[in-house]
C-alpha positions as CSV (number, residue, x, y, z in Angstrom):
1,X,4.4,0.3,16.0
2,X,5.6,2.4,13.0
3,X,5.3,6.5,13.4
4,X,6.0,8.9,10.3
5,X,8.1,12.0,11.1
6,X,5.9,14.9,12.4
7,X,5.6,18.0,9.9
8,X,6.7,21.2,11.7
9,X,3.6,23.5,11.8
10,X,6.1,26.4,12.0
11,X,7.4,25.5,8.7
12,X,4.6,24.0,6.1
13,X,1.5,25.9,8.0
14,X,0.3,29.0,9.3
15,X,-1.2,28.0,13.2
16,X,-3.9,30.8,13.1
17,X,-4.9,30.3,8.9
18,X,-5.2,26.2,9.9
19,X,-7.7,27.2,12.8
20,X,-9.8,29.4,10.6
21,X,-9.6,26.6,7.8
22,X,-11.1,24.1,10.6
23,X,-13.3,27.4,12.0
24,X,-14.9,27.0,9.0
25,X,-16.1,23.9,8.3
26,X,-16.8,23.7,11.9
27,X,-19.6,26.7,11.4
28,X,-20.8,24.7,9.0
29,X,-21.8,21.6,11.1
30,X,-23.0,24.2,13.9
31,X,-24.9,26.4,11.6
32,X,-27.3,22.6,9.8
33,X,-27.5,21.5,13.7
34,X,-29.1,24.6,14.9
35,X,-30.9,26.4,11.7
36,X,-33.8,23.7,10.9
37,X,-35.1,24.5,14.2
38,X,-37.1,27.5,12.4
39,X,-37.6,26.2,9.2
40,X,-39.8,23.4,10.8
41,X,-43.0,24.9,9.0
42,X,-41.5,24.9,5.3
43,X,-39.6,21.7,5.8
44,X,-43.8,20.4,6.2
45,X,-44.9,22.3,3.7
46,X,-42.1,21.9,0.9
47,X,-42.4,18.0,1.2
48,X,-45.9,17.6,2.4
49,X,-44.9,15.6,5.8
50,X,-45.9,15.9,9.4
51,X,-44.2,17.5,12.1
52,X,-43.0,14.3,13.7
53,X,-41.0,13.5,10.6
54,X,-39.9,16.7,10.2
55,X,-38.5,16.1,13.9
56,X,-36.8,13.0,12.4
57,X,-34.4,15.1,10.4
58,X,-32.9,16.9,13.2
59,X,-33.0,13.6,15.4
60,X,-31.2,11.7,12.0
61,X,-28.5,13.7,11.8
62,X,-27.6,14.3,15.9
63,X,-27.7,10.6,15.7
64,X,-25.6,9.9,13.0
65,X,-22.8,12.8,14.6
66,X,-23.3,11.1,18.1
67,X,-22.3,7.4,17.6
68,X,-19.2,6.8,15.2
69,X,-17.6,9.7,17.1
70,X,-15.3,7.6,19.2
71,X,-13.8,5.2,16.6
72,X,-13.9,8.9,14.3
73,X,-11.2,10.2,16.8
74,X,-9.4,6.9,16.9
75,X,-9.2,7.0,13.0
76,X,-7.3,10.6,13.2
77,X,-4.4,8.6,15.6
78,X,-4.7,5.3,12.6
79,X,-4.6,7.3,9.4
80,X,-3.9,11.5,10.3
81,X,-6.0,13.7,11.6
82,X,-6.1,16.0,8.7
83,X,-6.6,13.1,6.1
84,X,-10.0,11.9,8.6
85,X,-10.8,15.4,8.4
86,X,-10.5,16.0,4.5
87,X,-12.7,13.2,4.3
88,X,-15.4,14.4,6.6
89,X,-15.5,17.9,5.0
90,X,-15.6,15.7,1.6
91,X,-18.8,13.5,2.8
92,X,-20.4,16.5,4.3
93,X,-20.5,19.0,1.3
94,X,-21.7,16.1,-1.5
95,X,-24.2,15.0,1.9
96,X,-25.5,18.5,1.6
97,X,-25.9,18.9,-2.0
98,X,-27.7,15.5,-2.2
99,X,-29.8,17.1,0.8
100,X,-30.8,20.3,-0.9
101,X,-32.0,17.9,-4.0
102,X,-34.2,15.7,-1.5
103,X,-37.9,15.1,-3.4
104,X,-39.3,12.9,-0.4
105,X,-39.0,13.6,3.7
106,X,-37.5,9.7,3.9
107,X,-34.5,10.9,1.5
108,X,-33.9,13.9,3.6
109,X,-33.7,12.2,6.7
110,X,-30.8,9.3,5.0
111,X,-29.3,12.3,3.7
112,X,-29.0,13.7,6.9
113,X,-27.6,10.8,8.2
114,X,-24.7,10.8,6.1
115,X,-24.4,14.6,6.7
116,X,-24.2,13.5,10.3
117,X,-21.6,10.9,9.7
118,X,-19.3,13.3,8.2
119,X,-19.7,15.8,10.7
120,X,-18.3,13.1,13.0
121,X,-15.5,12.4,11.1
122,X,-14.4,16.1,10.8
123,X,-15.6,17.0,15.0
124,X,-12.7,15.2,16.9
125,X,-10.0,15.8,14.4
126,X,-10.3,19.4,14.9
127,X,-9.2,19.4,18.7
128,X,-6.7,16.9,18.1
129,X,-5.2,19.5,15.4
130,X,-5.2,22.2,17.6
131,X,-3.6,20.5,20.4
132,X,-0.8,19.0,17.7
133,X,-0.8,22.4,16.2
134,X,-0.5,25.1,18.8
135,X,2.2,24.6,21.7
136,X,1.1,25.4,25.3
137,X,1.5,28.9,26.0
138,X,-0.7,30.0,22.7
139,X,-3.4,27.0,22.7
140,X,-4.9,28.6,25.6
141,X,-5.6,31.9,22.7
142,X,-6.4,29.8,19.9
143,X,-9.8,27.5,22.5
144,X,-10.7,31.2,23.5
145,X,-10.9,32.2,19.7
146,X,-12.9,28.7,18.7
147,X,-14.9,29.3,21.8
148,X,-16.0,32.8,20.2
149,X,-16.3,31.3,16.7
150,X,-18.7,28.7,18.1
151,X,-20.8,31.2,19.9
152,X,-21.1,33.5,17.0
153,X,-22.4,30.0,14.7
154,X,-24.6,28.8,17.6
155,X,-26.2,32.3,17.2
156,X,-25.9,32.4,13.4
157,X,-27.6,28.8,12.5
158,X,-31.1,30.0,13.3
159,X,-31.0,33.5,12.0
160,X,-29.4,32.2,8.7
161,X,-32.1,29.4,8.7
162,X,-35.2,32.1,8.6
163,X,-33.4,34.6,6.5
164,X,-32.7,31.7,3.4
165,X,-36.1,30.3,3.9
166,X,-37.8,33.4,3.3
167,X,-35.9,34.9,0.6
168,X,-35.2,31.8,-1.3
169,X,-36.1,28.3,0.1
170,X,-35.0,26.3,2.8
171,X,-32.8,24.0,0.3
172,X,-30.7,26.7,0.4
173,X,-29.5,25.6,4.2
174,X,-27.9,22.8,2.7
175,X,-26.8,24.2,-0.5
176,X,-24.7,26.9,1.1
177,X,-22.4,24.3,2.5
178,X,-20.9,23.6,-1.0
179,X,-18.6,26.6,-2.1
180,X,-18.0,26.8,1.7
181,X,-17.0,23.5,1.7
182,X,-14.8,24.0,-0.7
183,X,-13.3,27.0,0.4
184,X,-12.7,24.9,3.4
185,X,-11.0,21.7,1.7
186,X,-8.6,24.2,-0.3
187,X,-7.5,25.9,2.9
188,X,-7.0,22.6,5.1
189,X,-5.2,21.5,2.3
190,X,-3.0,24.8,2.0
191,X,-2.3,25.7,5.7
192,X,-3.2,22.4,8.2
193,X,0.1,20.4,8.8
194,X,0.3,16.3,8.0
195,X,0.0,14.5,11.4
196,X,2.2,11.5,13.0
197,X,0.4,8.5,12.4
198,X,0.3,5.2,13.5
199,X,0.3,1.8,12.1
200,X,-1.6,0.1,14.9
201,X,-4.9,-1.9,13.8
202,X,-8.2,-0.6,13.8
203,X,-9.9,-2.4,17.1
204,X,-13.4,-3.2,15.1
205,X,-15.1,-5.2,17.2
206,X,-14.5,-2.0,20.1
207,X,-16.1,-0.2,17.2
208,X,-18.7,-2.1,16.5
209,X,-19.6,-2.0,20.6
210,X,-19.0,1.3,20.7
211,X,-21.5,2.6,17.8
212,X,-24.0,0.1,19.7
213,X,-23.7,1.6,23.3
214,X,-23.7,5.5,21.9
215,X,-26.5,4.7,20.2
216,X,-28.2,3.1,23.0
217,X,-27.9,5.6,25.4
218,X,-28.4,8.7,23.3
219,X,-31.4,7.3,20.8
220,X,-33.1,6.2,25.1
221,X,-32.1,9.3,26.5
222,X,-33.8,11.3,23.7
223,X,-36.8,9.2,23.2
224,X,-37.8,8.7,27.2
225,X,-41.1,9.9,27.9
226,X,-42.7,8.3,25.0
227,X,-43.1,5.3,22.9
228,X,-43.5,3.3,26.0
229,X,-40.9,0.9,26.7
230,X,-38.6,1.4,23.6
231,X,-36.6,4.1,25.4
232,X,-36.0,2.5,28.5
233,X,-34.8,-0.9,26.6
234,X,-32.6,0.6,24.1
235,X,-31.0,2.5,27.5
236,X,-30.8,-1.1,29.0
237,X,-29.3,-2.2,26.0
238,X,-27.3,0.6,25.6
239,X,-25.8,0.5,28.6
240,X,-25.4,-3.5,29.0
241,X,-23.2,-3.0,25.9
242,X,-21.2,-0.1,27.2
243,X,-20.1,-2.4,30.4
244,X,-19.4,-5.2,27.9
245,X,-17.4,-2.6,25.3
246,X,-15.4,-1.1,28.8
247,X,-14.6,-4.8,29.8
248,X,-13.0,-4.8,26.1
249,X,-11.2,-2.1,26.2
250,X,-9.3,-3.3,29.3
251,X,-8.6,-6.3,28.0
252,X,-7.2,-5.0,24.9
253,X,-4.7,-2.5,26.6
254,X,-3.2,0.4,24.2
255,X,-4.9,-1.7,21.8
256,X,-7.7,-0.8,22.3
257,X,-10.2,1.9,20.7
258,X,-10.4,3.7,23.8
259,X,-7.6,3.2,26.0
260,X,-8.1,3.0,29.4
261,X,-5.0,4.8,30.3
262,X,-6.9,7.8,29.0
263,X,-8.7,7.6,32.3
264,X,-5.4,7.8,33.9
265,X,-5.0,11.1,33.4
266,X,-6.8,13.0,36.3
267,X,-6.8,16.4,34.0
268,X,-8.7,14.5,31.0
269,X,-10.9,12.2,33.1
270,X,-12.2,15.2,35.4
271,X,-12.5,17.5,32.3
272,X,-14.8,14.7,30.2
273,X,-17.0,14.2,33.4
274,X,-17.9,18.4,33.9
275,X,-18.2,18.1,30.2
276,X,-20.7,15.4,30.6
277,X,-22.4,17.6,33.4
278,X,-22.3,21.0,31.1
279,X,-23.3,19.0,27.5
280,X,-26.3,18.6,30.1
281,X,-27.3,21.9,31.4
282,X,-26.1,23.8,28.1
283,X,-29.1,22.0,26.4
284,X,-31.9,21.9,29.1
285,X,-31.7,25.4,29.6
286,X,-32.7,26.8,26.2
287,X,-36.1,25.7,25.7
288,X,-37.8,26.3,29.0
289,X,-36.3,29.7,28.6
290,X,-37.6,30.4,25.1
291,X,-41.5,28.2,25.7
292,X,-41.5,30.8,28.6
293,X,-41.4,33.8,26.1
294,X,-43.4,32.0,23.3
295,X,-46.4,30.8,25.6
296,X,-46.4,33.3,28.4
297,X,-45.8,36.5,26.7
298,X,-47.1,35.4,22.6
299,X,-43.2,35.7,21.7
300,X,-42.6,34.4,17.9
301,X,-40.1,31.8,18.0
302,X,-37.6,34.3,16.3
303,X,-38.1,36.6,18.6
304,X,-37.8,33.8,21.8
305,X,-34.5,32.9,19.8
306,X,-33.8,36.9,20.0
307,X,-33.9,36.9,24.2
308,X,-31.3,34.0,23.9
309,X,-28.8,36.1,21.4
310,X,-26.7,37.7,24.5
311,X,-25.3,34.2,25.8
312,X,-24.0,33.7,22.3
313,X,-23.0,37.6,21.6
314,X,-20.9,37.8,25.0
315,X,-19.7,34.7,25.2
316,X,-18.2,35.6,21.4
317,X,-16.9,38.9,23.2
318,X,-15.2,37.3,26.3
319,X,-13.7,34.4,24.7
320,X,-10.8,35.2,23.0
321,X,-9.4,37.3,25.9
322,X,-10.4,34.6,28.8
323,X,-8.4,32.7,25.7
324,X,-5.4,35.1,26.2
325,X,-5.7,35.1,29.9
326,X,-4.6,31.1,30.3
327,X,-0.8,32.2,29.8
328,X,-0.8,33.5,33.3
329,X,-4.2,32.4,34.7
330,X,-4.9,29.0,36.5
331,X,-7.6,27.3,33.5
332,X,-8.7,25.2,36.5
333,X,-9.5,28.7,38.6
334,X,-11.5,29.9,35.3
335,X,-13.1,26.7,34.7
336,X,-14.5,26.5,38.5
337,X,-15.2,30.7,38.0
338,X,-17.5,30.0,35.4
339,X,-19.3,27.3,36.1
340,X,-20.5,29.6,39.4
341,X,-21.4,32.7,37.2
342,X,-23.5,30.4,35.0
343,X,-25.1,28.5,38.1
344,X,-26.0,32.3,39.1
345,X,-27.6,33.0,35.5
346,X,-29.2,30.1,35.6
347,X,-31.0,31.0,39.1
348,X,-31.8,34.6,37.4
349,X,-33.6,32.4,34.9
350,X,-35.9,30.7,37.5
351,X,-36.4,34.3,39.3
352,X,-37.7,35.8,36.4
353,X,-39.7,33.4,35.5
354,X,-41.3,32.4,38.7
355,X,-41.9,36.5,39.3
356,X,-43.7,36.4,35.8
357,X,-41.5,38.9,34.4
358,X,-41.5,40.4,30.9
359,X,-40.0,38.0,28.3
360,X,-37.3,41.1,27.8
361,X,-35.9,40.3,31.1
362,X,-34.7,37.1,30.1
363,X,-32.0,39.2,28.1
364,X,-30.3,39.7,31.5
365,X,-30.0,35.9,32.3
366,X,-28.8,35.4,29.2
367,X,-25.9,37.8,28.9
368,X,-25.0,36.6,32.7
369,X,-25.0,33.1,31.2
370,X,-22.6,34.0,28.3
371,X,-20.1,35.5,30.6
372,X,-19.6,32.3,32.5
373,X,-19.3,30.7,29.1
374,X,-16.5,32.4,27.9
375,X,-14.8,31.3,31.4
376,X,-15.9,27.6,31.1
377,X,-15.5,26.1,27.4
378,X,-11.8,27.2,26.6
379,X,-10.6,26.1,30.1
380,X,-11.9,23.5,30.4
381,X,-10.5,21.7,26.7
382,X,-7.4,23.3,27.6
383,X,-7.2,20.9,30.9
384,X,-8.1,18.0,28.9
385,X,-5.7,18.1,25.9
386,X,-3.1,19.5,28.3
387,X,-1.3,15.8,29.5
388,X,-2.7,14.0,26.0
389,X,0.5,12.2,24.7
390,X,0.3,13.0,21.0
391,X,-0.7,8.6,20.1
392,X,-3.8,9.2,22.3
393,X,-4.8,12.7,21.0
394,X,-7.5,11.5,18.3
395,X,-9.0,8.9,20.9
396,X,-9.2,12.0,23.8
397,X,-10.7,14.1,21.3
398,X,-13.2,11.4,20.4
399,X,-13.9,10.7,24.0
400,X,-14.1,14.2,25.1
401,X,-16.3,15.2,22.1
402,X,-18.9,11.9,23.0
403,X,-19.3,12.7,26.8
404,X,-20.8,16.1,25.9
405,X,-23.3,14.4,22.9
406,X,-24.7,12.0,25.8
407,X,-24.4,14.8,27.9
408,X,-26.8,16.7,25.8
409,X,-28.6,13.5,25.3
410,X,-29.1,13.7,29.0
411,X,-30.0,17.0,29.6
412,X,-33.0,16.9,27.1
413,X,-34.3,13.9,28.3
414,X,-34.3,15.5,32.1
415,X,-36.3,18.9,30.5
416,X,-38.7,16.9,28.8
417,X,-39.3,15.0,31.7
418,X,-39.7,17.7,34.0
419,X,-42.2,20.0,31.4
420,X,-44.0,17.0,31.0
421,X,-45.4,17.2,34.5
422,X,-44.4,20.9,36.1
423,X,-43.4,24.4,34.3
424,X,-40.4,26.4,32.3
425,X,-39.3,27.5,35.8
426,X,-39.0,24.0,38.1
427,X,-37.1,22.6,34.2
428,X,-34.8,25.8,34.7
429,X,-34.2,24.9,38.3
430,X,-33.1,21.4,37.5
431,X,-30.4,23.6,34.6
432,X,-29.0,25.3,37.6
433,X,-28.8,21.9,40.0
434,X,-27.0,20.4,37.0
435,X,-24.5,23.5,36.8
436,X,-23.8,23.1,40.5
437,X,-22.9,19.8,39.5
438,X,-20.4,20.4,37.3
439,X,-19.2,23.0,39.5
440,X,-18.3,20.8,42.7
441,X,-17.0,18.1,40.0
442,X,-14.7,20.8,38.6
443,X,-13.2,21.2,42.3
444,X,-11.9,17.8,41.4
445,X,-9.4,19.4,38.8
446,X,-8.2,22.0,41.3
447,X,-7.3,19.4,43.3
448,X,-5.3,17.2,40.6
């Protein structure tokens, strides 16, 4: 194996200017994920389709961000992590341009595929530059800021969705990605050091497994409860190929696109399952809380969105100092900390709802929710970049980023399932059981 010599970050690169260069195209792929969820109605009306394929260009581009992640992270280690992540920002803003021009529904969704594929590019490159970037003692600073710039995009995507689709049209989602994109390539490209890089192949047929089994388990988990028996086979499938692609792996040793040593590592492998655990509870909790408010109490969906703000407005609050509290605070004491305030939230969340309360009350919830945030997201990346040895950094990232896409995957499967045949409360209750989860699994790091 052939390394090049590591740039000094101290020398070619501002730390905090390269994390608001990635901030920013990060915002970017939060802001398309979350803002066509209230331009659903002028999506149908612009290109004359249905909701169902409207659906498809959400479900496109979660797709398309879901599967290649793994071998994305593993390309960072192979070629650099800010060359992987040029490219991505590079696919992304032409992917959004060509999206903003879509004449048919069919276009928009391909579009969003390729949108999706360069999110995935850019997604694990950006912890693996932080880790690389930031020593120890001040990494703990810089999660607790992207934790707060995350919250604050979550928040934005939807508001910024209405506001262009009313004043303008909801092409204008997509076509604000370009100057922002570009902003964002000339600042990677001024302050984000080079990266050591490795000239170990590429394991492709790991890859090719790899994109099979993601896609497996996430297109199943998202689809169960309809189309009959598709879901459950492409889960079968999915997950026949994930034993075969792990069998692989082994075989292949630090060969391999996922080594297995990763799992070695108590701090990363306990960190990617409460990841797995919170991916899940993270998503299952919004929409009971917000169908609540919109079907109970004739809430718009803005204004269900509204009740939800606090998570995302105090977790943006708290984050940087929980941040600037790792230096002398145990992340593993934080991590566990949080999870229990959220588990608490989410149990507010079922009171209020089972006592039929005014949708305002779910404001309370919320803001409890976003406190335990802002102790749970930063700690718990800290713990699992904290051992990475810099040749496995892109291929942790990639791993760490996947567990909480099929955690997701999970999660909204599991709500589905349970609205399907109860109410917003008993899917709420199975939020919290989920949280308690990743609470006692968390007691697994305090022990490592």
């Amino acid at each position: 194996m052939r390394t090049s010599t590591p740039v000094s970050p101290s020398v070619f690169a501002d730390r905090w200017a390269a994390l608001g260069a990635l901030a920013l195209g990060y915002v970017m792929i939060l802001v398309d994920a979350t803002a066509l969820s209230v331009i659903t109605v002028r999506l149908m009306e612009g290109l004359r389709t249905d909701v169902r394929s409207v659906l498809w260009v959400s479900s496109a581009y979660l797709l398309a961000f879901a599967v290649p992640m793994l071998v994305c992270g593993r390309l960072g280690d192979r070629f650099g992590h800010r060359r992987m992540y040029l490219l991505g920002l590079s696919v992304f803003l032409v992917a959004s341009l060509a999206c903003g021009c879509a004449p048919t529904i069919g276009a928009l969704v391909a579009l969003r595929v390729v949108q999706g594929f360069g999110a995935a590019l850019m997604t694990p490159q950006v912890m693996a530059i932080i880790t690389l970037v930031f020593p120890m003692e001040s990494r703990g600073g810089a999660l607790g800021v992207w934790g707060s710039i995350t919250g604050i995009a979550t928040l934005a995507g939807p508001l910024l969705g209405g506001v262009l689709s009313d004043v303008a049209s909801w092409r204008w989602v997509f076509w604000l990605n370009v100057p922002l994109g570009i902003v964002g390539i000339v600042m990677t490209l001024r302050f984000v050091p080079g990266s050591t890089v490795t000239a170990r192949r590429l394991d492709l047929p790991g890859a090719a497994l790899s994109a099979v089994a993601v896609f497996g388990l996430v297109y199943g988990l998202q689809e169960v409860g309809g189309n009959g028996a598709l879901p459950w086979l492409t889960l079968g499938v999915g997950a026949i190929v994930a034993a075969a692609f792990l069998a692989g792996q082994r075989r292949r040793g630090d060969g391999a696109l996922v080594p297995l040593r990763l799992f070695r590592i108590r701090s990363f492998a306990a960190s990617s399952g409460v990841n797995v655990l919170a991916g899940a509870w993270v998503t299952a909790y919004v929409f009971p809380a917000t169908l609540y408010a919109q079907q109970q109490h004739g809430v718009s969906p803005g204004g269900a969105a509204f009740l939800l703000a606090p998570t995302a407005l105090v977790s943006a609050l708290l984050a940087p100092r929980v941040g600037r509290s790792l230096r002398r605070r145990d992340p593993r004491g934080l991590l566990s900390a949080g999870l229990a305030v959220c588990a608490v939230g989410l149990g507010i969340f079922v009171a209020v709802i089972a006592a039929g309360l005014a949708a305002a009350w779910l404001m309370v919830p919320s803001a409890v929710v976003g406190v335990g945030s802002a102790m749970m997201w930063g700690p718990m990346s800290l713990l699992a970049t904290s051992e990475l040895p810099r040749d496995l950094v892109g291929a942790g990232s990639g791993v760490f980023n996947t567990t909480r896409q099929v955690g997701s995957a999970f999660g909204a499967a599991a709500v589905a399932t349970v609205l399907a045949h109860g109410s917003p409360a008993g899917a709420l209750a199975l939020a919290a059981l989920v949280c308690l989860a990743a609470l006692a699994a968390s007691f697994r790091l305090r022990r490592s």
